[in-house]
N, C-alpha and C positions, 0 to 999 in steps of 0.2 A: 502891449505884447502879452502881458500877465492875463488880460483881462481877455483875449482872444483864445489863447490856450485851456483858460477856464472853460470857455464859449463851447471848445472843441469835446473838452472830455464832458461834460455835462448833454451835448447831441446824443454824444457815444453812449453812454448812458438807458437814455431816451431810445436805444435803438437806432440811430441814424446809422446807415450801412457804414461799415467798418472803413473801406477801402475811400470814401466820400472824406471821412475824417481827417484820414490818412493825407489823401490825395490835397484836401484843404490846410492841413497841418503843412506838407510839403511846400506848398507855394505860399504859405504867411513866413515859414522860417527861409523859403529864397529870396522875397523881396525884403525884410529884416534884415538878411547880410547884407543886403542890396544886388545878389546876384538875377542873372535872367536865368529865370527860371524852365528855361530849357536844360538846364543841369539835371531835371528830375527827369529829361525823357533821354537822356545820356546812359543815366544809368538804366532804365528801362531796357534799352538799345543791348547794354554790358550783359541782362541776366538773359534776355531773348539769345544773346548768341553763346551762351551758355553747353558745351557740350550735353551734356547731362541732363539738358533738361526737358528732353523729348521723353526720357523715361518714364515722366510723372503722368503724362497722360496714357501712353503704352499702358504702364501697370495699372493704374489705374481702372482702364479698362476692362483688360485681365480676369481683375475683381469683381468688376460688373458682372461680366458672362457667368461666370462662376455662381453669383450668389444668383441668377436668373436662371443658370439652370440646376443642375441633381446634385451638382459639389455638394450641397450643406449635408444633403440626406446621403450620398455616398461615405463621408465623413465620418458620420454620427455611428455609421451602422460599423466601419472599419476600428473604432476607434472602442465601441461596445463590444466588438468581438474580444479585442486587446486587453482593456480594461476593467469590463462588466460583470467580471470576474470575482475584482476584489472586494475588498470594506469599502465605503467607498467609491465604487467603480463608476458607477453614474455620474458622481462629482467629478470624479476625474477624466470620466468621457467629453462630460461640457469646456472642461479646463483646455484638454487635448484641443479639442475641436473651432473654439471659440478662437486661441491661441493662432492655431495655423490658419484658419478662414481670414481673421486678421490683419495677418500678417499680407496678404495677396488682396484682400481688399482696401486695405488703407483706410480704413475708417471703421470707428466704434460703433456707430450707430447704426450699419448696415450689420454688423455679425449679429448683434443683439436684434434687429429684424427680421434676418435672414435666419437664424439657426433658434431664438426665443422662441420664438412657436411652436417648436418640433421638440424639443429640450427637455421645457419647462413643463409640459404633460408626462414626460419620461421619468422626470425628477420626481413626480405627485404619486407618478405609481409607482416608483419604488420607497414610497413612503418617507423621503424627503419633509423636513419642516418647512412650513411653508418659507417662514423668513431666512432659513437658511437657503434655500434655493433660489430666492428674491433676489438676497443677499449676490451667491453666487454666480445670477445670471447676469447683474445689474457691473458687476466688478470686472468678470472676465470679459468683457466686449471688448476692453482696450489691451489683452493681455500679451496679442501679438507685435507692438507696435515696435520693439528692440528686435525681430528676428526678419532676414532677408527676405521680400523686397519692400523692406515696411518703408512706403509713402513719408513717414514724418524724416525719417532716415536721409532720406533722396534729399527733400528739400531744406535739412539741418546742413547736410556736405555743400547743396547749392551755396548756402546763405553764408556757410563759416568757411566758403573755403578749406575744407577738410577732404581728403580722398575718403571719397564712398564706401568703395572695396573694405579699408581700413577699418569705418564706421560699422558693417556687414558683418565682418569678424569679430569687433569689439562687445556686438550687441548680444551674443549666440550666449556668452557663459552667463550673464548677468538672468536674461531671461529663460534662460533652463533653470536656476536658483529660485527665480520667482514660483516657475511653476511645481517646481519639490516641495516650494514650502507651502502653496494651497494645496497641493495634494497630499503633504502629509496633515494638513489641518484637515483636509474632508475626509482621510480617513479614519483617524482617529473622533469626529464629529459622527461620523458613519458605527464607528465600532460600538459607541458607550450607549448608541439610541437603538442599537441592533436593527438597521436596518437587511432587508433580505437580500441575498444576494444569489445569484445564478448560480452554476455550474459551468467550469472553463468548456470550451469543445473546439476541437483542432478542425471539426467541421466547417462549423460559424465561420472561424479565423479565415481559412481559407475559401470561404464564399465569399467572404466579405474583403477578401484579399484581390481576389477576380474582378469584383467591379471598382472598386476603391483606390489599385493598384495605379492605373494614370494619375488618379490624383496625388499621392503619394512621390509617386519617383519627379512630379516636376519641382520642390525643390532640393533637390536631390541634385537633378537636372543642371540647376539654375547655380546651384554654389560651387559644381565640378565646372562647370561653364566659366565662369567670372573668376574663381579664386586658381581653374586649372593653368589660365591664359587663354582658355579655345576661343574666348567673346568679347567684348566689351561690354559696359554695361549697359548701352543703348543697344545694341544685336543681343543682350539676355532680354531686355524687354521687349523688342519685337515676337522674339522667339517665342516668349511667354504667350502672346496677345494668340501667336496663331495655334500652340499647342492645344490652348483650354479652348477655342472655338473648334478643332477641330475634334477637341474629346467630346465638348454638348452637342455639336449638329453631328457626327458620324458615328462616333461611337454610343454616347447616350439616348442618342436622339429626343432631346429636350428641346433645344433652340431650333427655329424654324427660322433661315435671314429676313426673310419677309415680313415675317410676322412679329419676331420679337425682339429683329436688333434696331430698327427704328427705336424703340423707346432706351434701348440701354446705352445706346451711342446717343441719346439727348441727357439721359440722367448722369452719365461718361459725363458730358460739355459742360454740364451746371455744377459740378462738382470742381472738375479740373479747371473753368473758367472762374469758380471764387478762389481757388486759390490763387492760380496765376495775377486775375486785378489789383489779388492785397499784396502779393507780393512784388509788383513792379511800383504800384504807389507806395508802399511803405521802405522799400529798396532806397529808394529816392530820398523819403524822408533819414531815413537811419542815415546816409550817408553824410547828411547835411549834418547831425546831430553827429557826428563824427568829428566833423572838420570843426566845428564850432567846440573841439575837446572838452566836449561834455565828459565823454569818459576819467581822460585826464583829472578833471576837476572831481569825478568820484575817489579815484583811484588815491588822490593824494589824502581827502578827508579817511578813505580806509586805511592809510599808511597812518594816521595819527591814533587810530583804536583798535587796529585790526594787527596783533602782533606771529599769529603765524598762519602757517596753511589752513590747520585743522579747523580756528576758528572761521577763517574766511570761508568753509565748506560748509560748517555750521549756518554762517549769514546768508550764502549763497541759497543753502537749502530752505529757510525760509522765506527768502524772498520769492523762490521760485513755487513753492507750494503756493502763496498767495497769487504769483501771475496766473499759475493753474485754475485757482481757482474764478479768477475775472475772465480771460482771455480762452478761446478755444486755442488748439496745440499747433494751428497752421499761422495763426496768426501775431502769438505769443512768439516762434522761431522767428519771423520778420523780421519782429519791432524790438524781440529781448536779445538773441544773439549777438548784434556789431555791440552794444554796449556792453554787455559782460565778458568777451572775448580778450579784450587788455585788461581788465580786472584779472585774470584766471591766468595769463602767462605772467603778468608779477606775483604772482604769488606759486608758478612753477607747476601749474596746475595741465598736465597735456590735453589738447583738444581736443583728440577721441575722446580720452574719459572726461570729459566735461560734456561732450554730447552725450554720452549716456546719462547723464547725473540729470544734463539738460531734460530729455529724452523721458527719465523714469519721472522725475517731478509732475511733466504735462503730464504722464501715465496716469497717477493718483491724481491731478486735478481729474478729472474726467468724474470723478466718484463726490468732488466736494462742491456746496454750493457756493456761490447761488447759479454758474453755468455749467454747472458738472453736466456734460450733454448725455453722460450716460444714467443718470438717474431723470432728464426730461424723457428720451427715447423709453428708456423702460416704461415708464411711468404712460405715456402714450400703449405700449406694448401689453401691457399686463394690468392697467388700468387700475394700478395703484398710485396714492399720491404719492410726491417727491418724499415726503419727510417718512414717509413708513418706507421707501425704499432707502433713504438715509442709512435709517435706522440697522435695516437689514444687511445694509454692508458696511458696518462700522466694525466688525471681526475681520474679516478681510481689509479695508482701509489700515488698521492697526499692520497687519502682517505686514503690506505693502508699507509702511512707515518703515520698519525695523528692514527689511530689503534694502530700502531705499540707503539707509546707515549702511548697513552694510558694503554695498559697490559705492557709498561716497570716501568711505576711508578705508577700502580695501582695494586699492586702485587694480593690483593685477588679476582681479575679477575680469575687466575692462581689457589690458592690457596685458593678458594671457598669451597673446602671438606672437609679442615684439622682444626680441632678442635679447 
């Protein structure tokens, strides 16, 4: 059995697709217990009928439209009018912008493709250092991933059994905090190098208000909708799906059906179908790793060294920066979540805020290697290697460290709503 699991993480390694590992890990530990391993397609059956989990692909989609049509550049230009003002202002427009693109697209590596390009010539001429803008573009990809209707969000409430809604709420103060504290690091980055800066104009704001404005009020939309009672959160994500197609084909007129949703409803399917496969075979496997009181048997070796909360937040946070840094953030919630979930109620620790602490750790993986996907995506994007983009986000990684401290032992960060 030792010598199969070896077998397994050494494929994994190698590259051998995640969900194959998984799916082969599942069926060596059902015929070990000696169960039929139709257990693994039980639980399959349990997440398919999942309320909630038609939203993943809805939003999902959403995102697509969005980064396929004028969203990025509508964004960029609303957010410089706002912004572009200050010390600062450019850094804080990418921050703004990367942040809520994010947030709607569900994934790092598409903001940092989607808005990179547009951005990072913006950052150059307002005379930006180079590696601070590396820096800054390489980091903010993943910045929206705590604010509604963030993808990793949806599928953290799937996997832990946590109300959504709850999760949606939890995530809003922690990542408004993130983003005060890079924006007051780029403006003070911005003041001491005297970068140039504009002249405000009520003009700009309001032109930029006119086109910008749809984008804008959906989530706006989307938080008076679910948190008012008017929706559920499967009717906010349909709603979503047909608001942003009918803002690019009518109002923007960027998307053409013909022409350009064929590809975004196949990039939609390769995206939502990696997630859904890891997460029905790995479902499978964690569950089995349950019954087999894997946890248990953690649980009691940390009651023997592990004497109170704080430390256990301490352990936890390292452990999870290292998942971050092995595992991408869809597939780390899978495999990590059912096992630290009984670590985290003995020690008193509530599941919202443990999804965020969850939540923020995969956040900074993204920036570390050796899968930090947001330093291969840049590194593709702007055609620098990994290690100089390392490099350039290692002031930012630091910041997000000390955040990170912060909402672990400052719980009613997280936990600002509940009575």
């Amino acid at each position: 059995m030792t010598l199969i699991v070896i077998i397994l993480v050494v494929l994994a390694i190698l590259g051998v697709p995640l969900f194959v590992v998984l799916g082969a890990g599942g069926l060596v530990a059902s015929v070990s217990a000696e169960l039929n391993p139709v257990v693994l397609i039980i639980e399959m059956y349990r997440i398919a009928s999942h309320p909630n989990l038609i939203a993943i692909p809805l939003f999902t989609l959403a995102g697509m439209i969005m980064a396929a049509g004028a969203a990025p550049e509508r964004l960029i230009k609303l957010f410089n009018a706002l912004f572009g003002w200050l010390h600062g202002g450019q850094a804080i427009v990418t921050i703004m912008a990367c942040a809520f693109f994010t947030a709607f697209s569900g994934a790092s590596g598409v903001t940092i493709i989607a808005l990179g390009g547009v951005l990072y010539p913006l950052l150059k001429q307002a005379q930006y250092n180079e590696r601070f803008s590396l820096g800054l573009l390489t980091s903010s990809g993943s910045l929206g991933l705590l604010f509604p209707p963030s993808l990793a969000i949806l599928l953290y409430g799937i996997v832990a059994g946590v109300n959504i809604d709850d999760l949606f709420l939890a995530g809003i103060v922690p990542g408004m905090v993130l983003l005060l504290i890079l924006s007051i690091y780029s403006y003070y980055t911005a003041a001491s190098s005297d970068t140039p800066i504009h002249e405000f104009s009520v003009t700009k704001v309001i032109k930029a208000m006119r086109v910008g404005i749809w984008d804008l009020l959906l989530p706006v939309a989307i938080i008076v909708g679910i948190f008012g009672g008017f929706v559920t959160l499967t009717e906010a994500a349909a709603f979503t799906v047909v608001y942003v197609l009918f803002v690019e084909t009518a109002i923007a007129k960027k998307i053409k059906l013909q022409r350009d949703m064929p590809k975004v409803l196949a990039e939609t399917a390769m995206l939502v179908g990696a997630i859904l496969i890891i997460l029905g075979v790995a479902m499978g496997l964690t569950n089995l790793i349950v019954d087999s009181q894997l946890p248990m048997q953690l649980l009691e070796v940390l009651e023997k060294n592990i004497d109170s909360q704080l430390q256990f937040l301490l352990l936890l946070n390292i452990f999870l920066l290292i998942v971050g840094a092995m595992m991408d953030i869809f597939s780390a919630i899978v495999v990590v979540v059912p096992l630290i979930l009984p670590l985290a109620n003995r020690y008193q620790i509530d599941p919202v805020h443990l999804g965020i602490i969850f939540l923020a750790n995969l956040e900074i993986g993204y920036l570390t290697p050796p899968v930090g996907i947001n330093l291969f995506i840049a590194s593709q994007r702007f055609g620098k290697s990994i290690l100089t983009l390392f490099r350039a986000a290692i002031p930012f990684l630091l910041l997000m460290l000390i955040w990170l401290l912060l909402i672990s032992y400052i719980p009613i960060l997280s936990l600002w709503w509940k009575d």
